[in-house]
Structures are given as C-alpha cells and as structure tokens.
mmJSON file of the N, C-alpha and C atoms, coordinates in Angstrom:
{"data_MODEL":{"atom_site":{
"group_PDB":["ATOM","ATOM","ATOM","ATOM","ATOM","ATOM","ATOM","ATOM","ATOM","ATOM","ATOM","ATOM","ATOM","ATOM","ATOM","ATOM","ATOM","ATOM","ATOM","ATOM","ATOM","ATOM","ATOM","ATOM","ATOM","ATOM","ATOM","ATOM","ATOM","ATOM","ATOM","ATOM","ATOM","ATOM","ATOM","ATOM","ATOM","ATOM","ATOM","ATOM","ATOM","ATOM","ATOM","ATOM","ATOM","ATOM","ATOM","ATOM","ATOM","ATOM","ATOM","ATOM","ATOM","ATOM","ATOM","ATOM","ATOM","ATOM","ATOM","ATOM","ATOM","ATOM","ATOM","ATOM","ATOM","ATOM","ATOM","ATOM","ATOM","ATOM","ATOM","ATOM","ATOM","ATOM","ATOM","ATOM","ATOM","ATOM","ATOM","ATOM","ATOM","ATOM","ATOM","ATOM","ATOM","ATOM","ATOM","ATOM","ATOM","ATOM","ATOM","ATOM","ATOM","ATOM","ATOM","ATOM","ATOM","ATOM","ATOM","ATOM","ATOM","ATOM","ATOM","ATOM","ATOM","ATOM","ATOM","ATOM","ATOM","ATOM","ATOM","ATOM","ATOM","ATOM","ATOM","ATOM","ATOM","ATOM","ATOM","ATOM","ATOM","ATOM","ATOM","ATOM","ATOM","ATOM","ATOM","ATOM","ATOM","ATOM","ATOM","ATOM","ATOM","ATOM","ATOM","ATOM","ATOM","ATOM","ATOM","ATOM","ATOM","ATOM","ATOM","ATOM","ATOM","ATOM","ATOM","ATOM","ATOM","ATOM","ATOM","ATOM","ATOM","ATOM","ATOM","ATOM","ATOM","ATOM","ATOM","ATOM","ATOM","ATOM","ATOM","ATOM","ATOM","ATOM","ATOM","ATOM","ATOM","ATOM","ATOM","ATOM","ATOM","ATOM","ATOM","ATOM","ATOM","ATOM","ATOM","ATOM","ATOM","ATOM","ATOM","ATOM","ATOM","ATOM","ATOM","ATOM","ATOM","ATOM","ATOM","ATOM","ATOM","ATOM","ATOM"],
"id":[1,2,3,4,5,6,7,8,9,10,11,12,13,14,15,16,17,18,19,20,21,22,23,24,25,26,27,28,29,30,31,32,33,34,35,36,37,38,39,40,41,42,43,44,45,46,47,48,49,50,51,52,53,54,55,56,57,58,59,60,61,62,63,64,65,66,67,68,69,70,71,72,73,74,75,76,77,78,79,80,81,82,83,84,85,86,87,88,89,90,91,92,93,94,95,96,97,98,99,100,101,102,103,104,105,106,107,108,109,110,111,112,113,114,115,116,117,118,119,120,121,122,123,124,125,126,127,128,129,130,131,132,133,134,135,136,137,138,139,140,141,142,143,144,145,146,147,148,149,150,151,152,153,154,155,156,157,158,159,160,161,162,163,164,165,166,167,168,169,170,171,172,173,174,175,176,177,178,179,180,181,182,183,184,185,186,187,188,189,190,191,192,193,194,195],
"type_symbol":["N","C","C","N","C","C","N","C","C","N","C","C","N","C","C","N","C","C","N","C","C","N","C","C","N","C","C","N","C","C","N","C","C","N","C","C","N","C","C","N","C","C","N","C","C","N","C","C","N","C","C","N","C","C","N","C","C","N","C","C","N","C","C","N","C","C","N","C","C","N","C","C","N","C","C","N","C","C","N","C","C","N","C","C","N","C","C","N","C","C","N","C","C","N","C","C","N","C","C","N","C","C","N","C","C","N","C","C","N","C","C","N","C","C","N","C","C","N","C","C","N","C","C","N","C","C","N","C","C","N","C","C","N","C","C","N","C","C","N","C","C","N","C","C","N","C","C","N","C","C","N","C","C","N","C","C","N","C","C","N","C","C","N","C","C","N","C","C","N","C","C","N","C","C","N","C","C","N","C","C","N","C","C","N","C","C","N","C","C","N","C","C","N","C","C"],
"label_atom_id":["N","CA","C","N","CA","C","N","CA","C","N","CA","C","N","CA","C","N","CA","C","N","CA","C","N","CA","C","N","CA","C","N","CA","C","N","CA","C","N","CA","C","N","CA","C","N","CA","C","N","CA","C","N","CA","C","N","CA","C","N","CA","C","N","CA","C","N","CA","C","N","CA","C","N","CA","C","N","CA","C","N","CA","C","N","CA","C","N","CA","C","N","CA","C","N","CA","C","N","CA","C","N","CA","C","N","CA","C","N","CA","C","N","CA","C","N","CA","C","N","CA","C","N","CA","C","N","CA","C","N","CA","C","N","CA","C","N","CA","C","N","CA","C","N","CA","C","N","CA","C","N","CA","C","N","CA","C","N","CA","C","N","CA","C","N","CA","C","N","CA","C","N","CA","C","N","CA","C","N","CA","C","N","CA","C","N","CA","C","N","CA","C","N","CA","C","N","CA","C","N","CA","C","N","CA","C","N","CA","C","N","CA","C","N","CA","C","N","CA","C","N","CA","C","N","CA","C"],
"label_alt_id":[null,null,null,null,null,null,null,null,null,null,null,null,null,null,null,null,null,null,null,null,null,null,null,null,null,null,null,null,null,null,null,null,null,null,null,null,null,null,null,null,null,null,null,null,null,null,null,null,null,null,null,null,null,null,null,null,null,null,null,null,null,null,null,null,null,null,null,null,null,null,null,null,null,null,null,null,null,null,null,null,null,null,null,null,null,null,null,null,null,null,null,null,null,null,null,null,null,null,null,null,null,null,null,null,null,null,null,null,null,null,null,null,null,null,null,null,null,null,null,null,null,null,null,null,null,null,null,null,null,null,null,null,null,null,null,null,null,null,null,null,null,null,null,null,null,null,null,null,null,null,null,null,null,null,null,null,null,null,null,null,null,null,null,null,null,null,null,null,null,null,null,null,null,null,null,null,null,null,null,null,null,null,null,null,null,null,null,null,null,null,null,null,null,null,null],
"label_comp_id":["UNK","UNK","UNK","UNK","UNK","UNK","UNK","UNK","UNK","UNK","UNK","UNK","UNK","UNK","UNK","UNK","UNK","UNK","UNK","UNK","UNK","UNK","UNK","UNK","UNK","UNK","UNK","UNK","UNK","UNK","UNK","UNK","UNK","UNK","UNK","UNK","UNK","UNK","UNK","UNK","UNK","UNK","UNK","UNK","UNK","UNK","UNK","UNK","UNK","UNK","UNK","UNK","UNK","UNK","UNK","UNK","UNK","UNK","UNK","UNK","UNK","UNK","UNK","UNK","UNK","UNK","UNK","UNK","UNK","UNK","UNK","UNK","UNK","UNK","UNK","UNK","UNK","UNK","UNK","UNK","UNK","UNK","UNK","UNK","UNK","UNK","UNK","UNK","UNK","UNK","UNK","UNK","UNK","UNK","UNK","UNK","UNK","UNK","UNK","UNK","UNK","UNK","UNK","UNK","UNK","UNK","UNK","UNK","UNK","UNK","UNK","UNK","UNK","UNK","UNK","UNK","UNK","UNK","UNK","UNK","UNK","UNK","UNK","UNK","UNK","UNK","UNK","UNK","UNK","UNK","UNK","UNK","UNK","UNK","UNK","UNK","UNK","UNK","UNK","UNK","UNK","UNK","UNK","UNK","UNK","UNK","UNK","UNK","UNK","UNK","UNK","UNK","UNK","UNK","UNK","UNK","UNK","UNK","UNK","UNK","UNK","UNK","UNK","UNK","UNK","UNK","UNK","UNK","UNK","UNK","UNK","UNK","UNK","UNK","UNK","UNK","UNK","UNK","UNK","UNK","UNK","UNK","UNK","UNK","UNK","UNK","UNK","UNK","UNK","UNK","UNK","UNK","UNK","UNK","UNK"],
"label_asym_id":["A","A","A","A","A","A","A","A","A","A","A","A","A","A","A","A","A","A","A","A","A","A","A","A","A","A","A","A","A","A","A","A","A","A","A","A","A","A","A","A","A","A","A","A","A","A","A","A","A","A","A","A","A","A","A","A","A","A","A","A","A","A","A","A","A","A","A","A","A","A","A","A","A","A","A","A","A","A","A","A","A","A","A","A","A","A","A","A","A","A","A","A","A","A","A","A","A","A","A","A","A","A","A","A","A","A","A","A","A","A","A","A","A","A","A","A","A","A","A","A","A","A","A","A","A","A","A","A","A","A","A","A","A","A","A","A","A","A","A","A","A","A","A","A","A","A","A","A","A","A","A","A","A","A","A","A","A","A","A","A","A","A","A","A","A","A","A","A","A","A","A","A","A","A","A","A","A","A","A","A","A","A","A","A","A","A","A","A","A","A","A","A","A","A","A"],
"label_entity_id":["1","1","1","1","1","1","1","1","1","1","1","1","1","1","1","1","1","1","1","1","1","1","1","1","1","1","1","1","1","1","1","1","1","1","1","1","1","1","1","1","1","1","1","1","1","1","1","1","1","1","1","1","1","1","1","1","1","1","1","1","1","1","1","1","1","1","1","1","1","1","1","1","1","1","1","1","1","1","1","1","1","1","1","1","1","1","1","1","1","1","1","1","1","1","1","1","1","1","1","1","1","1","1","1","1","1","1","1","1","1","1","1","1","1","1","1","1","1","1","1","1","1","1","1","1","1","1","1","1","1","1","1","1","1","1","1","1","1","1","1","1","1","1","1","1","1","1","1","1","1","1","1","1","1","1","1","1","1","1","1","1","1","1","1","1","1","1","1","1","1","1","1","1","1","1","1","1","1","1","1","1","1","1","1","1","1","1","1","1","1","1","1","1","1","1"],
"label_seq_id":[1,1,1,2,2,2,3,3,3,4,4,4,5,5,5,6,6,6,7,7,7,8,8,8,9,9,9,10,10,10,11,11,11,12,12,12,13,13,13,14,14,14,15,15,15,16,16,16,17,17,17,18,18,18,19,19,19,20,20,20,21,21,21,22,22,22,23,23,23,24,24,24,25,25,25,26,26,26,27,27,27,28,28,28,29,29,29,30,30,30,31,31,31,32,32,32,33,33,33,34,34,34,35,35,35,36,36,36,37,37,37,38,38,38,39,39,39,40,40,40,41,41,41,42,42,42,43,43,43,44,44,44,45,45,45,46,46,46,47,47,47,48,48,48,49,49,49,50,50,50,51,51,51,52,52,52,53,53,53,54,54,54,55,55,55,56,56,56,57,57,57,58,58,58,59,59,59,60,60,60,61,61,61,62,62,62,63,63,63,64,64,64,65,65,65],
"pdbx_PDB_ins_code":[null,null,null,null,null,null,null,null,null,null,null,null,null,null,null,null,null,null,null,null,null,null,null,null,null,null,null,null,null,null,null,null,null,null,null,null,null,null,null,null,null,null,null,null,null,null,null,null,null,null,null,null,null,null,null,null,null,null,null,null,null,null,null,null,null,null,null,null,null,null,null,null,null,null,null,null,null,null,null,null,null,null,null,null,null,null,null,null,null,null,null,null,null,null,null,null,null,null,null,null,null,null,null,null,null,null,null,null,null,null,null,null,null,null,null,null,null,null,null,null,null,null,null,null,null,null,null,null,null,null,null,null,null,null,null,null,null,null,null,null,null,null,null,null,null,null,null,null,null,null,null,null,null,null,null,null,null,null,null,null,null,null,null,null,null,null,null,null,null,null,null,null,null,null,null,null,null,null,null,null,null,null,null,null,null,null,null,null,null,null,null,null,null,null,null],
"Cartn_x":[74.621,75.078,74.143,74.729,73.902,73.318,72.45,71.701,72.482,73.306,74.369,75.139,75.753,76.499,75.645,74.436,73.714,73.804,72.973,72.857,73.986,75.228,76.721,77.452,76.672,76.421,75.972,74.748,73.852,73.94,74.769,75.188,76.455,77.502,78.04,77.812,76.777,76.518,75.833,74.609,74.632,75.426,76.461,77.346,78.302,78.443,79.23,78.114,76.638,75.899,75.657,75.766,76.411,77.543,78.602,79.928,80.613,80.633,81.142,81.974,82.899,84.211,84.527,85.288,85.611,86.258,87.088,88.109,87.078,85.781,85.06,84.316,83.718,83.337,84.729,85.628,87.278,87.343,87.391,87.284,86.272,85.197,83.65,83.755,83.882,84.296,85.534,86.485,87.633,88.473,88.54,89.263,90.163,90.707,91.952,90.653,91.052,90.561,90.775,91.29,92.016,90.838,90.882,89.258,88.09,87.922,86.719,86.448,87.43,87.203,86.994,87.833,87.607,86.233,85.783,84.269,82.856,83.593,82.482,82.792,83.704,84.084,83.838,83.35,83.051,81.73,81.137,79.964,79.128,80.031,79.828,79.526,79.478,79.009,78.228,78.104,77.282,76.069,75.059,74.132,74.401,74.999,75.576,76.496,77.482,77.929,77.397,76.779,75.383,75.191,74.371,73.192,74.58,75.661,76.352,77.247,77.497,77.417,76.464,75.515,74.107,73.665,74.164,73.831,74.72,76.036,77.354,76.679,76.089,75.884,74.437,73.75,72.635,71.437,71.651,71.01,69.955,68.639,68.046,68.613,68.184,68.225,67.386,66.352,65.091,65.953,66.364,67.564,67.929,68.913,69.757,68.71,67.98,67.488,66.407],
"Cartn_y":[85.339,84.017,82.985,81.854,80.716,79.975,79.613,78.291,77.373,77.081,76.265,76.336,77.434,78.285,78.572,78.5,78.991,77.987,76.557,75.343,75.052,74.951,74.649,75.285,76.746,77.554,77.117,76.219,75.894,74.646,73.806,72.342,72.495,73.666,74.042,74.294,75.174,75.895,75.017,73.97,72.671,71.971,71.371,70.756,71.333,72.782,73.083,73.453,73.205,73.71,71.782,71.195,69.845,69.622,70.133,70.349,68.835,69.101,67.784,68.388,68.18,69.03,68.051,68.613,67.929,66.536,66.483,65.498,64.315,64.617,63.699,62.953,63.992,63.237,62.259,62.745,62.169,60.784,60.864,59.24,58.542,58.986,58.225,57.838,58.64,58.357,57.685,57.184,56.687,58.096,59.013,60.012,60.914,61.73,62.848,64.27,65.031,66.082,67.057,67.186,68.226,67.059,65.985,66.048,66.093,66.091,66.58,68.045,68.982,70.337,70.622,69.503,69.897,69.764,68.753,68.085,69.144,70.111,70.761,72.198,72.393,73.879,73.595,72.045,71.914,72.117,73.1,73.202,71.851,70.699,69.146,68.149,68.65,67.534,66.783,65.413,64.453,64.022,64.144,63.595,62.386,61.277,59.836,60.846,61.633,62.117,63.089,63.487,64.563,63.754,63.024,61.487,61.416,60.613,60.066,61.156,62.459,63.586,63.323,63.527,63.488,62.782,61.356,60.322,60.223,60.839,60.897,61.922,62.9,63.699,63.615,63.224,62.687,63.494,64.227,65.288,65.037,65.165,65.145,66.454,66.235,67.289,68.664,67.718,69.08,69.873,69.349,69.963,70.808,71.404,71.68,72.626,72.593,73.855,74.275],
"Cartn_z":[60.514,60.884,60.246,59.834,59.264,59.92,59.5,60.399,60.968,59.969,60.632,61.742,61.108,62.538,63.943,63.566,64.745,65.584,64.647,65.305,66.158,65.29,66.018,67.453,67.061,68.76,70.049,69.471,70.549,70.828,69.963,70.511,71.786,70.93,72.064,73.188,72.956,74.501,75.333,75.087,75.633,76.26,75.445,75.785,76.849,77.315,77.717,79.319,79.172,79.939,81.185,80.641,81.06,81.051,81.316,81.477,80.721,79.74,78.802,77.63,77.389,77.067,75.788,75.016,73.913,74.447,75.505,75.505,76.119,76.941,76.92,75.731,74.695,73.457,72.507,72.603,71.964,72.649,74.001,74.776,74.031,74.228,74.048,72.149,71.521,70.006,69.607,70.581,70.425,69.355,69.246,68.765,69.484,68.913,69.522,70.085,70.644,71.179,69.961,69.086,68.061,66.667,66.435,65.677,66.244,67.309,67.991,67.641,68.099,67.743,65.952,65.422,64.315,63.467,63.974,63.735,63.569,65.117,66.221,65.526,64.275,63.934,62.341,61.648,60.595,60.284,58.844,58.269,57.615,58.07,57.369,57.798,59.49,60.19,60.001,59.444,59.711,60.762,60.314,60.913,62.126,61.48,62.406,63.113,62.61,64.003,65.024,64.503,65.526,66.285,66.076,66.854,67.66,67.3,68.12,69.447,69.157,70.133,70.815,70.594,71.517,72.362,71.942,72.686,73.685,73.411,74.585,75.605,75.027,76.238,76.557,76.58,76.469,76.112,74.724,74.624,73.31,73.135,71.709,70.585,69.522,68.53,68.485,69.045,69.712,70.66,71.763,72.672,72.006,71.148,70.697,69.751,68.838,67.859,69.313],
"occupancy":[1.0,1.0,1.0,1.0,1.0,1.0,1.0,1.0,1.0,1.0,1.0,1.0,1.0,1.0,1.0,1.0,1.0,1.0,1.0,1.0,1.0,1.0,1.0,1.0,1.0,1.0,1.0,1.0,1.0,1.0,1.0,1.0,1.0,1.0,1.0,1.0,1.0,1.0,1.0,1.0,1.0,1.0,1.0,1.0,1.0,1.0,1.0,1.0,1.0,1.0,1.0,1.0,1.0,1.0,1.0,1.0,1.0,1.0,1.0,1.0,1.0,1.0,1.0,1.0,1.0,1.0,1.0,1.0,1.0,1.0,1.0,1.0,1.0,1.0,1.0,1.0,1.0,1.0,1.0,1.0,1.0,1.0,1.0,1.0,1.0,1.0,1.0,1.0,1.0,1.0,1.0,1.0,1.0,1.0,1.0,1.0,1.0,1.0,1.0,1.0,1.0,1.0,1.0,1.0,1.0,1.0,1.0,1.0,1.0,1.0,1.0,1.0,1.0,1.0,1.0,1.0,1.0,1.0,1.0,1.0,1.0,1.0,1.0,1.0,1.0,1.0,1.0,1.0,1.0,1.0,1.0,1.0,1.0,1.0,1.0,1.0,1.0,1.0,1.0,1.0,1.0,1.0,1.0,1.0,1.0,1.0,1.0,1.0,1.0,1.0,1.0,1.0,1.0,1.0,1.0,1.0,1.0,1.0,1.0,1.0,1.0,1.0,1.0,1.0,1.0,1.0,1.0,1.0,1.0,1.0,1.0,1.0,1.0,1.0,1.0,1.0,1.0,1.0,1.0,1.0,1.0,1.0,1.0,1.0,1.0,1.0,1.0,1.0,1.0,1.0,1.0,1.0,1.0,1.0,1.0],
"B_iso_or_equiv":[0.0,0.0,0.0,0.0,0.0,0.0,0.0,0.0,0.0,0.0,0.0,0.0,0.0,0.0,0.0,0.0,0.0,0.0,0.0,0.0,0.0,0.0,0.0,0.0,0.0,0.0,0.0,0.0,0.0,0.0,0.0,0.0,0.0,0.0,0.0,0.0,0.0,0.0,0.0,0.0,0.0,0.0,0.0,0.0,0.0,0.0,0.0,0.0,0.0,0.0,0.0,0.0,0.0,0.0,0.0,0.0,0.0,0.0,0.0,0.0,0.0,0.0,0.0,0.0,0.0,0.0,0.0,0.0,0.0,0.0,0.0,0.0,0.0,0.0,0.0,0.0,0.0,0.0,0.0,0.0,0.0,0.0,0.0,0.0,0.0,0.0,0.0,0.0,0.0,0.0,0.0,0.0,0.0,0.0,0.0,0.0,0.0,0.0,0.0,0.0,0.0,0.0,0.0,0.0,0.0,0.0,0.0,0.0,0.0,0.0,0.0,0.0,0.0,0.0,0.0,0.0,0.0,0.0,0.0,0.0,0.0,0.0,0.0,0.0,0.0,0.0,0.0,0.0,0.0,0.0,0.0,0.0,0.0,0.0,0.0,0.0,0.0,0.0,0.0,0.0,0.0,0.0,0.0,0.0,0.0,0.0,0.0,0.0,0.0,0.0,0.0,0.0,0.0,0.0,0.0,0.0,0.0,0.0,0.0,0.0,0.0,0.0,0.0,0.0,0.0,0.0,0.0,0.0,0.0,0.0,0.0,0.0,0.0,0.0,0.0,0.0,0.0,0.0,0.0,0.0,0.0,0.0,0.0,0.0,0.0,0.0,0.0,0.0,0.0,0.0,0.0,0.0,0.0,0.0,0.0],
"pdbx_formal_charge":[null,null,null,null,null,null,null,null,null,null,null,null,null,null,null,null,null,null,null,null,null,null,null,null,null,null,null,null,null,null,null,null,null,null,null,null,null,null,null,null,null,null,null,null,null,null,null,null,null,null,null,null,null,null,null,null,null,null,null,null,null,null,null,null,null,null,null,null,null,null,null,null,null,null,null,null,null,null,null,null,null,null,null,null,null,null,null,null,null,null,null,null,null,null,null,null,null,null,null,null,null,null,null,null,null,null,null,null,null,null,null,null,null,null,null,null,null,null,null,null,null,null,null,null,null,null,null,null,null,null,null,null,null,null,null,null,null,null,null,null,null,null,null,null,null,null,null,null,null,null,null,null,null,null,null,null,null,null,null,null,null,null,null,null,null,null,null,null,null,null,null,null,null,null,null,null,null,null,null,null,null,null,null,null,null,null,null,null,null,null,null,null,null,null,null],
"auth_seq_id":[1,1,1,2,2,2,3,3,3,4,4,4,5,5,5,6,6,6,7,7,7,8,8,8,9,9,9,10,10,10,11,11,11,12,12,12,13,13,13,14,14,14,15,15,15,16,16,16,17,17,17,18,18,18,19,19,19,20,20,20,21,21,21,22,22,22,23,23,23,24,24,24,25,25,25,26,26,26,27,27,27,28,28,28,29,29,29,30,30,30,31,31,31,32,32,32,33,33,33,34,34,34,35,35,35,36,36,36,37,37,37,38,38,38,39,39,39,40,40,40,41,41,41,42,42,42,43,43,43,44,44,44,45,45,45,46,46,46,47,47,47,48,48,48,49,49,49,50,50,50,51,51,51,52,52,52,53,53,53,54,54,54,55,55,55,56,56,56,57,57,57,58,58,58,59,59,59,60,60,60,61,61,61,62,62,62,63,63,63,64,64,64,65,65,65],
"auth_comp_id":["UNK","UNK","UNK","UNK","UNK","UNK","UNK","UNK","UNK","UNK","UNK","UNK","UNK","UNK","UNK","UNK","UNK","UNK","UNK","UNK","UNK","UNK","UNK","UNK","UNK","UNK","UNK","UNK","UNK","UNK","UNK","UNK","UNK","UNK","UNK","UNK","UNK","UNK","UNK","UNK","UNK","UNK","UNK","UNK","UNK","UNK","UNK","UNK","UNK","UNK","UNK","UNK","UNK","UNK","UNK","UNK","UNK","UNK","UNK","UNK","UNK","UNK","UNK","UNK","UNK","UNK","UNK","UNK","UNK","UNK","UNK","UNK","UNK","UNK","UNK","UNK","UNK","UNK","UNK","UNK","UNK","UNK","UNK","UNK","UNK","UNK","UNK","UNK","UNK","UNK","UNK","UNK","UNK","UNK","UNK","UNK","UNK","UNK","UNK","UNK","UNK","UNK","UNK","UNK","UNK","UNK","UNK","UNK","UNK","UNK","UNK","UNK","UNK","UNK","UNK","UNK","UNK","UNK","UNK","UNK","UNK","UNK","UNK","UNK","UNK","UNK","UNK","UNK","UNK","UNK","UNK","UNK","UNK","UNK","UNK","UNK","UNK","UNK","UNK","UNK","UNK","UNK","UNK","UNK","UNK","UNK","UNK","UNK","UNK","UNK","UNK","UNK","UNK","UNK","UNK","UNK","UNK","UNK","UNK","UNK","UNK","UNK","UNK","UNK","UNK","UNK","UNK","UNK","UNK","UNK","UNK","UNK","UNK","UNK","UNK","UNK","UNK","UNK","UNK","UNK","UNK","UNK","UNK","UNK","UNK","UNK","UNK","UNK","UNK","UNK","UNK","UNK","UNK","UNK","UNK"],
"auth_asym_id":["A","A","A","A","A","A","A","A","A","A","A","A","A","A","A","A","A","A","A","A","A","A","A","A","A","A","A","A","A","A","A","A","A","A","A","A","A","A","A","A","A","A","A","A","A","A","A","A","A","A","A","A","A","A","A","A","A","A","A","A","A","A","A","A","A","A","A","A","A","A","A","A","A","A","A","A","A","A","A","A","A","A","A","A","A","A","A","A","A","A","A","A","A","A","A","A","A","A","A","A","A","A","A","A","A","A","A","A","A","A","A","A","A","A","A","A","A","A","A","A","A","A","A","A","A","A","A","A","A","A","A","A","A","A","A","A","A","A","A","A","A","A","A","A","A","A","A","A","A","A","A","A","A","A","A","A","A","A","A","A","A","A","A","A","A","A","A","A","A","A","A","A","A","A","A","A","A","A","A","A","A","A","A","A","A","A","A","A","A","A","A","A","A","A","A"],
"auth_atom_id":["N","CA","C","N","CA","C","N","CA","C","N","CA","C","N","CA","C","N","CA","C","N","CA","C","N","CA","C","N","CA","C","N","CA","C","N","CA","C","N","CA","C","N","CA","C","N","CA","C","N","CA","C","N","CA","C","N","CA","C","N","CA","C","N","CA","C","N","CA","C","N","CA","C","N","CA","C","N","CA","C","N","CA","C","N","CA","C","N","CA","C","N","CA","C","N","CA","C","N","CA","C","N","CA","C","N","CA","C","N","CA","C","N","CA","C","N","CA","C","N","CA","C","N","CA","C","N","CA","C","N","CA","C","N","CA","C","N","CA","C","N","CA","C","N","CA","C","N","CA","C","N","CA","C","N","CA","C","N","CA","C","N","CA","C","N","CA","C","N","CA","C","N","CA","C","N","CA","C","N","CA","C","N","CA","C","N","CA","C","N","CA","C","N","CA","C","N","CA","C","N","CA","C","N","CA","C","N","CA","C","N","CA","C","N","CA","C","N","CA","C","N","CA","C","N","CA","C"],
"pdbx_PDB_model_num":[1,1,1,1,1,1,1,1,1,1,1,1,1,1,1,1,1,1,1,1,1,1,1,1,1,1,1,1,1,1,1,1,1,1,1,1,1,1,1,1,1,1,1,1,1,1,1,1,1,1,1,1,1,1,1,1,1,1,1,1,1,1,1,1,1,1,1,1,1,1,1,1,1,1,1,1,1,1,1,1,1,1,1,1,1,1,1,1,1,1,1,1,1,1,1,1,1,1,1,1,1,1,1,1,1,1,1,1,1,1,1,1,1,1,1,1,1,1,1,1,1,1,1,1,1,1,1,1,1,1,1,1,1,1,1,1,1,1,1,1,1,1,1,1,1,1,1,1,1,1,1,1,1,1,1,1,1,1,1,1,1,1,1,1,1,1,1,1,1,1,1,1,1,1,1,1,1,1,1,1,1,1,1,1,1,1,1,1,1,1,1,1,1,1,1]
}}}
C-alpha cells in the first residue's frame, strides 16, 4: 500500500472516529456527497482541500499521519 493510500486510510478512520460522514463535509464545502467521496478515493487530493477537511472536522495533519 502507498503512502498515500495509507494516509487516505487514516483520514478516514479519523473522520469516521468523530463520527463526521461525508454528507457532513458536502454541507460544510457547499458540495454533493458523491464529490466528497470522490475527493476522499482520489490519489490528487489537494493540500487546500486537506486543510479544509480538517478544519471541518477539527482535526490537524499531525492527527492524521
């Protein structure tokens, strides 16, 4: 598994460990629930959109690796 993939594991599992669900980040980003997932299953994620996940759930980057 890639770093990437790993990372993307553990934002999940965070996020899901604060019970904050895609359709809450979709509200908070003004987006659909179906690009949220798509975002959260891409190898391309953006940094500005990391930060901005994070800050919805109120989590650092340290958090997360």
């Amino acid at each position: 598994m890639s770093q990437i993939d790993q990372f993307l594991v553990s934002l999940k599992k965070a996020l899901k460990a604060k019970n904050i669900f895609y359709k809450d980040i979709a509200k908070a980003l003004r987006l659909s629930e179906s690009s949220v997932k798509r975002i959260l299953s891409s190898k391309s994620l953006s940094l500005e959109r990391l930060e901005e996940i994070c800050r919805i759930a109120d989590l650092s980057l340290v958090d997360i690796v």
